[in-house]
Kinemage of the C-alpha trace (Angstrom):
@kinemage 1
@onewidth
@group {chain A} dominant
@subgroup {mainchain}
@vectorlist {calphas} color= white
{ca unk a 1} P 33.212 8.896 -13.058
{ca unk a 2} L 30.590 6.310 -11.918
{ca unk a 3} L 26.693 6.960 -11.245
{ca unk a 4} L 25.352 5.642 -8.221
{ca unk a 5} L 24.263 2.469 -9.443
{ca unk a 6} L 27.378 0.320 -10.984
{ca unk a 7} L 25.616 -2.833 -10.619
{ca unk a 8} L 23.514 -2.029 -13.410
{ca unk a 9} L 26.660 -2.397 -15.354
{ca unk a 10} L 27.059 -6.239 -14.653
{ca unk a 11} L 23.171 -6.743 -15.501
{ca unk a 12} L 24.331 -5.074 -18.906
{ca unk a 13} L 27.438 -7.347 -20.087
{ca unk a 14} L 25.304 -10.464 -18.782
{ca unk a 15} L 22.514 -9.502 -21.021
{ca unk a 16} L 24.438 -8.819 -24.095
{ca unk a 17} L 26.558 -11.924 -23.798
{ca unk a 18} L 22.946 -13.538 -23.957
{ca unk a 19} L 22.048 -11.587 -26.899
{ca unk a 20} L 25.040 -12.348 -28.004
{ca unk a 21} L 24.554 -16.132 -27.916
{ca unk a 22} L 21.025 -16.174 -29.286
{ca unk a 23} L 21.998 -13.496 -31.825
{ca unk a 24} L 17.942 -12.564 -31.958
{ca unk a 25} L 16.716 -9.344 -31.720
{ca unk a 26} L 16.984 -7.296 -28.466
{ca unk a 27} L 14.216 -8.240 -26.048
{ca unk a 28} L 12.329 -5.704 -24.437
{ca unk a 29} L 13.479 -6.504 -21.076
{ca unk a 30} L 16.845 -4.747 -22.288
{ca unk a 31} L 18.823 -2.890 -19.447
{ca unk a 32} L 18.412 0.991 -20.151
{ca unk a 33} L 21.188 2.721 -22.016
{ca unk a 34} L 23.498 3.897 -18.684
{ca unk a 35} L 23.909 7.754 -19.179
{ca unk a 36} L 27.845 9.158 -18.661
{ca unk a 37} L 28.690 11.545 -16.196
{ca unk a 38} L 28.814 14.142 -19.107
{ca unk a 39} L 24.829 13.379 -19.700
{ca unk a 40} L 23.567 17.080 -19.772
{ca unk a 41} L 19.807 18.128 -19.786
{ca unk a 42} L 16.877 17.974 -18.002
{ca unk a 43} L 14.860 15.559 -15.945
{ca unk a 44} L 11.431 16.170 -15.273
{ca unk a 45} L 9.932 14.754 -11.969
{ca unk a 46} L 6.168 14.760 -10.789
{ca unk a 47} L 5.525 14.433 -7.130
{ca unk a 48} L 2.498 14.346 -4.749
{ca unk a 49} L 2.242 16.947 -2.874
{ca unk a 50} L 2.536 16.520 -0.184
{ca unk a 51} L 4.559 12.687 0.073
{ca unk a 52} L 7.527 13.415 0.890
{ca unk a 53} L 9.332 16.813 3.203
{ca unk a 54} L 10.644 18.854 0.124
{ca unk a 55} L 13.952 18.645 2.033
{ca unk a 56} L 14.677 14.828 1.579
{ca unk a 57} L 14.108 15.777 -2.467
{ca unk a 58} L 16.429 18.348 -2.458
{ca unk a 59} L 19.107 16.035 -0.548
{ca unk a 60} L 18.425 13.706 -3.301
{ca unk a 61} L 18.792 16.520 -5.887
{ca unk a 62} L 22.243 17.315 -4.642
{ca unk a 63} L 23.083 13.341 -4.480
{ca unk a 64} L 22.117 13.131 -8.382
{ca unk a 65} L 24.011 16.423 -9.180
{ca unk a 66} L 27.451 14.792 -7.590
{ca unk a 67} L 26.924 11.880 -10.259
{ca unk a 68} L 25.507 14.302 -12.958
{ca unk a 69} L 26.352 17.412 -12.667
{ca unk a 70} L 25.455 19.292 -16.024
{ca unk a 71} L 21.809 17.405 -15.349
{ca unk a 72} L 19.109 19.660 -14.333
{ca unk a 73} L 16.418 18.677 -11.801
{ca unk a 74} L 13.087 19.626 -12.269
{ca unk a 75} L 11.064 18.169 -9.808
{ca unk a 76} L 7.273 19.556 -9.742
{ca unk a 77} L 5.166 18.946 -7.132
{ca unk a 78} L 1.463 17.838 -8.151
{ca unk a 79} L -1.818 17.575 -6.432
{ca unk a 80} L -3.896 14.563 -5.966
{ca unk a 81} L -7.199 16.403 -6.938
{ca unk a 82} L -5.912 17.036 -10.691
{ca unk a 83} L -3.105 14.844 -11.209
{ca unk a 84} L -5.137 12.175 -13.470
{ca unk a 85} L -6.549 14.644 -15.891
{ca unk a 86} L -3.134 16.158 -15.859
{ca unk a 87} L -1.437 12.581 -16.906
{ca unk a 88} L -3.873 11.597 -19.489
{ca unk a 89} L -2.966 15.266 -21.479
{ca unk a 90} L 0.766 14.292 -21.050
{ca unk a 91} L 1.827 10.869 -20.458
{ca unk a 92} L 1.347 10.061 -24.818
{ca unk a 93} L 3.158 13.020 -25.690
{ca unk a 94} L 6.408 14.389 -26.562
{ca unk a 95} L 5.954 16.343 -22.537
{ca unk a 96} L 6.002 13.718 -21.140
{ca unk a 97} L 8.121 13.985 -17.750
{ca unk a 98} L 10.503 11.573 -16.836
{ca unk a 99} L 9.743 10.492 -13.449
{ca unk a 100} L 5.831 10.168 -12.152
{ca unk a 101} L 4.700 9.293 -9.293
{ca unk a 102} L 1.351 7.242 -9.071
{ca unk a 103} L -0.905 5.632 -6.775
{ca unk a 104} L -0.181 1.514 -6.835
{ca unk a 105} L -3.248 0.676 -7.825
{ca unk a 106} L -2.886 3.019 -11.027
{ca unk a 107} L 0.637 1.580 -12.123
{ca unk a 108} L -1.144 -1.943 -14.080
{ca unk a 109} L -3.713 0.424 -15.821
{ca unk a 110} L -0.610 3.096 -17.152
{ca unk a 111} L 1.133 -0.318 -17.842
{ca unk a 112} L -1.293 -2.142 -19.934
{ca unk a 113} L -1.941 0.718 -22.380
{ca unk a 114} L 1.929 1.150 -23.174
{ca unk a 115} L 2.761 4.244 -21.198
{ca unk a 116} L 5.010 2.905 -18.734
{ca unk a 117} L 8.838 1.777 -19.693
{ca unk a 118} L 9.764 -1.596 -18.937
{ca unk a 119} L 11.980 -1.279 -16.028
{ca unk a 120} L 12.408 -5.620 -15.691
{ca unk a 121} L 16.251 -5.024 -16.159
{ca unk a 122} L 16.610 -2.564 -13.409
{ca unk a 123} L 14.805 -4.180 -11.077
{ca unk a 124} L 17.833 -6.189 -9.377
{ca unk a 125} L 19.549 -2.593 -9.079
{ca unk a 126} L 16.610 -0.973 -7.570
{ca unk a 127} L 16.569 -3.822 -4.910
{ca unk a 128} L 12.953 -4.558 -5.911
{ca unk a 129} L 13.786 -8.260 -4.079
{ca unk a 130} L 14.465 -6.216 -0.847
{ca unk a 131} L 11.442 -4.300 -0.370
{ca unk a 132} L 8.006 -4.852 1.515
{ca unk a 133} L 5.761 -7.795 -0.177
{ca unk a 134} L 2.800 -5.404 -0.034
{ca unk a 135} L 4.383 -2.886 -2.194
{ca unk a 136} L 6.525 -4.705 -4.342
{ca unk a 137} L 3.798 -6.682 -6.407
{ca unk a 138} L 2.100 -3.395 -6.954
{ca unk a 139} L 4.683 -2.308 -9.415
{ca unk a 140} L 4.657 -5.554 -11.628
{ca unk a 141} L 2.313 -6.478 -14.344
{ca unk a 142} L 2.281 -9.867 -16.270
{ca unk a 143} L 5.630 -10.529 -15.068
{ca unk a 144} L 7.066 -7.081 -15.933
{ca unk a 145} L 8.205 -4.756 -13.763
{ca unk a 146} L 7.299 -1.051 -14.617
{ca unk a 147} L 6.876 0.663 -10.966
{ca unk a 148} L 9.562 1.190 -8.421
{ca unk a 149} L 7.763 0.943 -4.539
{ca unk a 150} L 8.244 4.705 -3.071
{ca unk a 151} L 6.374 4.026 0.720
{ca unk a 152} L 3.674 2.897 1.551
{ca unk a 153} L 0.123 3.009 4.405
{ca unk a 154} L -1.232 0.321 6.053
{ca unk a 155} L -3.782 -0.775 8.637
{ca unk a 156} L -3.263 -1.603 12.716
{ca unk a 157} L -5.157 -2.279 15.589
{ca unk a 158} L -6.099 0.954 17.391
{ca unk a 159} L -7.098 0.395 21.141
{ca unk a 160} L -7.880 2.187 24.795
{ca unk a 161} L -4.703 1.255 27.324
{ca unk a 162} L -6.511 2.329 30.014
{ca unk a 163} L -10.242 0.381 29.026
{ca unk a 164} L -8.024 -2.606 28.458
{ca unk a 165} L -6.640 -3.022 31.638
{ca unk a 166} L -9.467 -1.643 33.755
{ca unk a 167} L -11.049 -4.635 32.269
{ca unk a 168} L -7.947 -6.866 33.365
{ca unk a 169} L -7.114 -7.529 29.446
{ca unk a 170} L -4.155 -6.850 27.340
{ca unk a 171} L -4.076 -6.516 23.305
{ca unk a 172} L -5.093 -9.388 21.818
{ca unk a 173} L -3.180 -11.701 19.719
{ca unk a 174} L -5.597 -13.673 17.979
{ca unk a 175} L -8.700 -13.374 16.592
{ca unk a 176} L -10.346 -15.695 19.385
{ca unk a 177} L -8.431 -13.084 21.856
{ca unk a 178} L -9.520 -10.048 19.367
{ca unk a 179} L -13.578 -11.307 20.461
{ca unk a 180} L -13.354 -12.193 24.291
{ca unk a 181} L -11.572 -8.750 24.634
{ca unk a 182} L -14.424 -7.294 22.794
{ca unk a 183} L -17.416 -8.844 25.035
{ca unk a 184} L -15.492 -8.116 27.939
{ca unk a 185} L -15.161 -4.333 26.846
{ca unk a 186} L -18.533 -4.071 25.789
{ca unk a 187} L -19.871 -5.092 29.050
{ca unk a 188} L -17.577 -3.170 30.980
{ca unk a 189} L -18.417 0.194 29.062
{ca unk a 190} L -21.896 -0.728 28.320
{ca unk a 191} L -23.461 2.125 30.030
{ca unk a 192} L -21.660 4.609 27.999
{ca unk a 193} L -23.599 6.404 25.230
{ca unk a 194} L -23.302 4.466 21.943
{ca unk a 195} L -20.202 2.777 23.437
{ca unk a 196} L -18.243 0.205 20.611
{ca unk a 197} L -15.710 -2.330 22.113
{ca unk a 198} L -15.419 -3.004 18.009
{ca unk a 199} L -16.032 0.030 16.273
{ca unk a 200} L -16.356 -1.117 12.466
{ca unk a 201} L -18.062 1.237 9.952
{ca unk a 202} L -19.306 -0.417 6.923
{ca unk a 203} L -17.310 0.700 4.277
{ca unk a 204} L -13.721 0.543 5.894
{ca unk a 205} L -12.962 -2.363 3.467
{ca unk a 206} L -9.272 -2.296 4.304
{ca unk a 207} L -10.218 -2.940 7.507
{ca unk a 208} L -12.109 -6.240 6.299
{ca unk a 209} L -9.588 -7.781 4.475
{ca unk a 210} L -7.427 -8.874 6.766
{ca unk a 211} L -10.310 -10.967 8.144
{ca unk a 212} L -10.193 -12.811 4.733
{ca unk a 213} L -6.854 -13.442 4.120
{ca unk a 214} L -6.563 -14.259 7.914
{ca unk a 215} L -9.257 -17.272 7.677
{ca unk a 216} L -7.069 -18.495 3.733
{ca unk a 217} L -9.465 -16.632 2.094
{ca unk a 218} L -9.033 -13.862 -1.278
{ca unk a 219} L -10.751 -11.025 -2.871
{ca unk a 220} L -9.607 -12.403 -6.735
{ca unk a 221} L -7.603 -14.968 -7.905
{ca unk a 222} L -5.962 -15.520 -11.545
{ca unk a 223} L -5.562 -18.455 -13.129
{ca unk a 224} L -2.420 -19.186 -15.849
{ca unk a 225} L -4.147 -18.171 -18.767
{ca unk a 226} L -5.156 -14.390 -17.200
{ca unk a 227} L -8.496 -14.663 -16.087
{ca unk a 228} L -9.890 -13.744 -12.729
{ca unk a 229} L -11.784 -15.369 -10.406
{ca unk a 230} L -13.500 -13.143 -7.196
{ca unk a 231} L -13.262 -15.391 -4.628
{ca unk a 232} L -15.340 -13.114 -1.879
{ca unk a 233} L -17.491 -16.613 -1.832
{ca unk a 234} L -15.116 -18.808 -1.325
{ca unk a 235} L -15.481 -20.764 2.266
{ca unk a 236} L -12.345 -19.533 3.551
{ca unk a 237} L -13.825 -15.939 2.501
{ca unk a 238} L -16.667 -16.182 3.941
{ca unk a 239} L -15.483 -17.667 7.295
{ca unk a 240} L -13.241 -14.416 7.642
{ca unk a 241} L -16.399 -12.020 7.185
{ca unk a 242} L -18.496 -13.658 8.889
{ca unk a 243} L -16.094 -13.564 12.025
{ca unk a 244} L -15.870 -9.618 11.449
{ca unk a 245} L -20.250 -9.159 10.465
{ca unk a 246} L -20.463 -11.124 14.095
{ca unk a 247} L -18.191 -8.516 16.202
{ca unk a 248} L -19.930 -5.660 14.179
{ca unk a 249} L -23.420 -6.513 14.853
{ca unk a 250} L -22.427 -7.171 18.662
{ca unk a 251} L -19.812 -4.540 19.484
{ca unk a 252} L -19.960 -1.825 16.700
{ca unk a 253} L -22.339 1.687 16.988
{ca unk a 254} L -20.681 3.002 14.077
{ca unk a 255} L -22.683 3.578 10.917
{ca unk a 256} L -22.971 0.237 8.601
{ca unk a 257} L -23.047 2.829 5.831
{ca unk a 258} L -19.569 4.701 7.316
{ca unk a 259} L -15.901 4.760 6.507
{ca unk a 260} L -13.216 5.030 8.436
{ca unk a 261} L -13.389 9.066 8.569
{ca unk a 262} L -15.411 9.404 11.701
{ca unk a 263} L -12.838 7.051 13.477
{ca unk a 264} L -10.959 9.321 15.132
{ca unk a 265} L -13.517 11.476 16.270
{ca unk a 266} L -15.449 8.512 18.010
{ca unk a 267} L -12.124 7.029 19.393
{ca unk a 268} L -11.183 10.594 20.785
{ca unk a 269} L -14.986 10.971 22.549
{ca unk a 270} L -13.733 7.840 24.400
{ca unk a 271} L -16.758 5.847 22.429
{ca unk a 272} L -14.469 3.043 21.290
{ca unk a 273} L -12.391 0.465 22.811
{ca unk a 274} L -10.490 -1.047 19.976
{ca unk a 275} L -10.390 -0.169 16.082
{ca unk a 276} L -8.636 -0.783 12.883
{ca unk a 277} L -7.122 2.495 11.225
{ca unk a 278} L -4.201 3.075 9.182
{ca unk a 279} L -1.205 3.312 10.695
{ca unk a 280} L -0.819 7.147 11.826
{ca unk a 281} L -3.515 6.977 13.674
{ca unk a 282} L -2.237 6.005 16.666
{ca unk a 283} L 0.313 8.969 16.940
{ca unk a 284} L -1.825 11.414 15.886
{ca unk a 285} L -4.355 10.073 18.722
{ca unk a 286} L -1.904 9.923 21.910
{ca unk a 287} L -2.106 13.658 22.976
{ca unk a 288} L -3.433 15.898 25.267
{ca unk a 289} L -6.109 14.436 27.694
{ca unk a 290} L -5.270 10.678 25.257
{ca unk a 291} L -1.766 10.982 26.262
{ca unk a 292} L -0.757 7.545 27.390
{ca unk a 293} L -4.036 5.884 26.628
{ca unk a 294} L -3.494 4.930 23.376
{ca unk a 295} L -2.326 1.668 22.156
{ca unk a 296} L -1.362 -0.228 18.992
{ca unk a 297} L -0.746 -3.405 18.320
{ca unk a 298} L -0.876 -5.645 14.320
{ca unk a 299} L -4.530 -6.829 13.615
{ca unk a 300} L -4.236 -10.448 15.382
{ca unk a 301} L -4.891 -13.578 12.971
{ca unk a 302} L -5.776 -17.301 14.347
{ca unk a 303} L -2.851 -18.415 15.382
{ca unk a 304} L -0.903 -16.629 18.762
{ca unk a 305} L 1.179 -13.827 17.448
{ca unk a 306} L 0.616 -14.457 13.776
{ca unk a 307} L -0.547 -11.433 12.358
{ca unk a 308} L -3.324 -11.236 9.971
{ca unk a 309} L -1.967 -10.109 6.715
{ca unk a 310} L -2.788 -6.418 5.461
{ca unk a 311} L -2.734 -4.607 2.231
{ca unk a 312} L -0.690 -1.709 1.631
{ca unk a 313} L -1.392 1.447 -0.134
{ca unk a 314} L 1.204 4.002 -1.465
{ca unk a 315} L 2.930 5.097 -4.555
{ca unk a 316} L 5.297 3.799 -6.875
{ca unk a 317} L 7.762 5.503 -9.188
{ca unk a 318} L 7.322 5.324 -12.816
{ca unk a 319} L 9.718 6.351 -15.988
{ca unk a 320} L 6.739 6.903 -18.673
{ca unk a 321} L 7.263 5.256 -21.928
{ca unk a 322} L 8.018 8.715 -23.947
{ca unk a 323} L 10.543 10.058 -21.463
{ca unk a 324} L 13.405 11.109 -23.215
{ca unk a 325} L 16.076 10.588 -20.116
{ca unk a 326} L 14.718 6.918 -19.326
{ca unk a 327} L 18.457 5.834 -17.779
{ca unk a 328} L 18.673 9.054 -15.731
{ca unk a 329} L 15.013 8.714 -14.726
{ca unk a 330} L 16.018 5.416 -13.073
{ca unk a 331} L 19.233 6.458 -11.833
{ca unk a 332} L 17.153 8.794 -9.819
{ca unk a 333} L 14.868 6.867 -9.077
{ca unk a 334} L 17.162 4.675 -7.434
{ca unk a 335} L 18.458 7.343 -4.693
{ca unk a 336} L 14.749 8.276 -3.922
{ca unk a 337} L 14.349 4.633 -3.252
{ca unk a 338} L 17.243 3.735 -1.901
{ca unk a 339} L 18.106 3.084 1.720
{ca unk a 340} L 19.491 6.192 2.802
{ca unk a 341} L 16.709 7.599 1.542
{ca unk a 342} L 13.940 5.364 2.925
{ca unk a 343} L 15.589 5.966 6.225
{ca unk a 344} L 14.879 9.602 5.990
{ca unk a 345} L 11.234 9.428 4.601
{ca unk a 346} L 10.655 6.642 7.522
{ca unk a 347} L 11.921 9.451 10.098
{ca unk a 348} L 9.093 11.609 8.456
{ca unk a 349} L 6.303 9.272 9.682
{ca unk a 350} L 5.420 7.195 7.045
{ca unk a 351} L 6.399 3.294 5.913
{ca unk a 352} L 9.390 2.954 3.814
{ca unk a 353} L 9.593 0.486 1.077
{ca unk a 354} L 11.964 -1.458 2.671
{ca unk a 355} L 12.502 -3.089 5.928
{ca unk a 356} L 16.155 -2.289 6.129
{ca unk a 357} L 15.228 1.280 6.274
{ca unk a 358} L 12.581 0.480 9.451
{ca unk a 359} L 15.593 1.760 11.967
{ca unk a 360} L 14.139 5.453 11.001
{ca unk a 361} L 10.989 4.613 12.933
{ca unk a 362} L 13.149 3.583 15.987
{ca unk a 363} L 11.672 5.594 19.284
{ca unk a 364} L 8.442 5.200 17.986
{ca unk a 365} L 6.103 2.136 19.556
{ca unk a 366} L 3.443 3.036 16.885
{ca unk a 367} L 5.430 2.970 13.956
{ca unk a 368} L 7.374 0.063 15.038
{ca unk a 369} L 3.855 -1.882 15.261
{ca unk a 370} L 3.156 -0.257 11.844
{ca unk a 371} L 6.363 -1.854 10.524
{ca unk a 372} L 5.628 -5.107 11.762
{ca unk a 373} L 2.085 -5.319 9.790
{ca unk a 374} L 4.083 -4.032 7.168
{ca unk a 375} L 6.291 -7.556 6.660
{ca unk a 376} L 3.150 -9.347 6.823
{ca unk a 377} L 1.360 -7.351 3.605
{ca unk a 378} L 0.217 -8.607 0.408
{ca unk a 379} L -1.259 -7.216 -2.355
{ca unk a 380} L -4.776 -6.834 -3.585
{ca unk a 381} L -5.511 -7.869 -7.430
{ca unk a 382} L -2.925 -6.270 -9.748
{ca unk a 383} L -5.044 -5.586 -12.808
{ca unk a 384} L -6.005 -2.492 -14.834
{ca unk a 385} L -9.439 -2.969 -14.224
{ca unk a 386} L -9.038 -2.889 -10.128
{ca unk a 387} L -9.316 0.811 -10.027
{ca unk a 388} L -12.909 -0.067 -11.334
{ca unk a 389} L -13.908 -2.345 -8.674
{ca unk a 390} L -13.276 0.188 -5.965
{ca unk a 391} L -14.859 3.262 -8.226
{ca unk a 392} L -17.929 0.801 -8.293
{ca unk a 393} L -17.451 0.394 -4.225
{ca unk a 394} L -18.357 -3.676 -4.714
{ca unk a 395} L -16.606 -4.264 -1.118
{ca unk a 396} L -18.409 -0.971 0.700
{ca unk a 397} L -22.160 -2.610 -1.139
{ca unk a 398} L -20.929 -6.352 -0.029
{ca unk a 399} L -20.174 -4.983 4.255
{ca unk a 400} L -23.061 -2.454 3.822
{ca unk a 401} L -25.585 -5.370 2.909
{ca unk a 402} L -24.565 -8.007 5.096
{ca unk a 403} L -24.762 -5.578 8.090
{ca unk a 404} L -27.509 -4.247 7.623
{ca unk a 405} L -29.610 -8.051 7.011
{ca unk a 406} L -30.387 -6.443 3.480
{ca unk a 407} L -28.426 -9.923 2.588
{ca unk a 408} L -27.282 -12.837 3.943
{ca unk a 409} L -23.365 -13.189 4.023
{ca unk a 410} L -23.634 -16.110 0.788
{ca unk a 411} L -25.509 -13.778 -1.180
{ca unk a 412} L -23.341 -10.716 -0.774
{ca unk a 413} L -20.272 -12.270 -1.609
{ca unk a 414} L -21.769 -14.091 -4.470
{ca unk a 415} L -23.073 -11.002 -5.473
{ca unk a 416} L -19.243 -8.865 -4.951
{ca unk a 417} L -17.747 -12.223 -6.253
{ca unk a 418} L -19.418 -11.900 -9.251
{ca unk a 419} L -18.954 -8.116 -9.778
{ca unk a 420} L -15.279 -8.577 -8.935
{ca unk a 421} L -14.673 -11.103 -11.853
{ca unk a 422} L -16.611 -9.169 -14.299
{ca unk a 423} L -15.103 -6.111 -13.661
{ca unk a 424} L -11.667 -7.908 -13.883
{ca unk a 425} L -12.182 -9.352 -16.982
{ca unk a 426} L -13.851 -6.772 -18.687
């Protein structure tokens, strides 16, 4: 009987006919031992709660049974609040479980202090190639690969149908577009109480980014040897925030010292024209008196329908590095990431890792708009130390102080520039 993944076995005899040849020891990008349909034990899973519907798990469950059946499932659902402590009292011990699933931005940091199994080998089988550029580089560390991409969030363009065209207008497309539709809004709707054709709050760093990488700009760079570089000051950089301080400081009421969590509220009091917002926004906005009102469209970069590219957050899939079932962690890993899968989780709302499993969002305009940022993603730095920068909140100080006027736009991103590399480095 074969498991669900028999390409794995090809990758295998290739491998060892190169060990073979160089007769050296095994490297440590080794395909893991294949388990037999006889394997019998457990497999301990942790899950968010709540990812994923419990129901797409259990379909997965009874797809891994058919392929092992004397294999129990133990799949136990964790909370975000908890789940760190939790992992740092079992990843380095003999508990460990056998599947985890973390946050992208944690998977470098479990990586780089050996927790994590090298899953370099499986990555052709996993279809790592296939899936979204956003998520995908979130999983690899100096050139390993140690997390699978699970889904993923990202940002859109959030706007009012009906302010749009009673202003003659229609979503914009670039950036240039992005601005005239803003003036226009802002003097159409003037008269309303703290009105924002733009509404930006200072902290909603995702929604700054794009403005970066839109104008060629970065948040960090690395260099062959390692070492990295914020480049927050670059001229490219600062062009992109300096397009984004402009429509703030015109067209935004919303607090410089803000996130994104009183976004929906103002959007829903009919106080904003256009916004940035992750991508479930939209849908959860377009009801009762909104119905029909809302729109979405990708955040618009300088060229006509280029998007700007977006970062993506989500989780990836991880085999810890003292699981005892490593090659039945992945083979289950692979059906939880897999197409069929993907297709279901997409029908559940949220981004699937890959765009072949995009035709679950199909009869939804907002998700489809979602998907198309989605091709267009990259990733931010993918270092241990980038949890770090955002505990420190360098981007929230950098928009905070150049919206305020508490600094000029070159000294706050020589100042986040500066933190950024530190950090990095450190």
């Amino acid at each position: 009987m074969r498991g669900p993944r028999g390409v794995l076995v090809t990758a295998l005899v290739a491998v060892l006919a190169l060990a073979a040849c160089g007769g050296g020891e095994p490297s440590e990008a080794d395909p893991l031992p294949r388990p037999s349909a006889e394997a019998a034990g457990a497999l301990t899973v942790w899950l968010m709660d709540p990812s994923q519907p419990r129901a797409l798990v259990d379909r997965v469950n009874e797809r891994f049974a058919e392929a092992y059946p004397n294999v129990d499932v133990r799949v136990e659902y964790q909370q975000w609040a908890d789940v760190q402590e939790r992992l740092a009292a079992t990843l380095d011990t003999d508990t460990a479980p056998d599947v985890v699933e973390l946050g992208n931005v944690l998977t470098a940091r479990y990586a780089a202090q050996g927790l994590l199994t090298d899953l370099t080998a499986e990555a052709g089988g996993l279809g790592i190639d296939a899936m979204l550029p956003g998520l995908a580089a979130t999983g690899a560390w100096e050139g390993r690969r140690y997390g699978v991409p699970y889904y993923g969030g990202t940002q859109v363009l959030v706007y009012r149908i009906d302010q749009l065209a009673d202003a003659d207008l229609e979503a914009p497309t670039t950036l240039d577009a992005l601005e005239a539709a803003a003036a226009a809004l802002q003097e159409a709707n003037g008269a309303l109480p703290a009105y924002s054709a733009f509404w930006f709050p200072g902290h909603a760093w995702q929604a700054a980014v794009p403005f970066v990488w839109a104008h060629g700009g970065d948040v960090a760079r690395q260099d062959g040897d390692g070492a990295w570089t914020g480049t927050l000051d670059s001229p490219e950089s600062r062009a992109g925030l300096s397009r984004l301080s402009s429509l703030a400081e015109r067209h935004s009421a919303a607090p410089p010292d803000g996130d994104a969590r009183g976004n929906v509220e103002a959007f829903a009091e009919g106080r904003v024209g256009m916004m940035i917002d992750s991508w479930w926004v939209p849908g959860a906005l377009d009801r009762d008196r909104l119905r029909g009102k809302v729109g979405a469209a990708v955040i618009p970069g300088l060229v006509e329908d280029q998007a700007a590219p977006v970062s993506m957050g989500g989780s990836d899939l991880v085999v810890p590095a003292r699981s005892v079932n490593p090659g039945l962690a992945v083979e289950w890993i692979a059906l939880l990431t897999g197409e069929a899968a993907q297709v279901e989780l997409a029908r559940a709302g949220v981004i699937p890792n890959q765009e072949a499993a995009f035709r679950g969002h199909e009869g939804n305009a907002f998700l489809k708009v979602a998907d198309r940022a989605a091709l267009g993603s990259r990733a931010l730095p993918v270092s241990p130390q980038w949890p770090e920068v955002l505990r420190a909140q360098v981007l929230e100080t950098m928009l905070e102080d150049i919206l305020t006027g508490e600094a000029s736009i070159d000294e706050a991103t020589g100042r986040a520039s500066q933190a950024i590399t530190d950090i990095l480095n450190g």
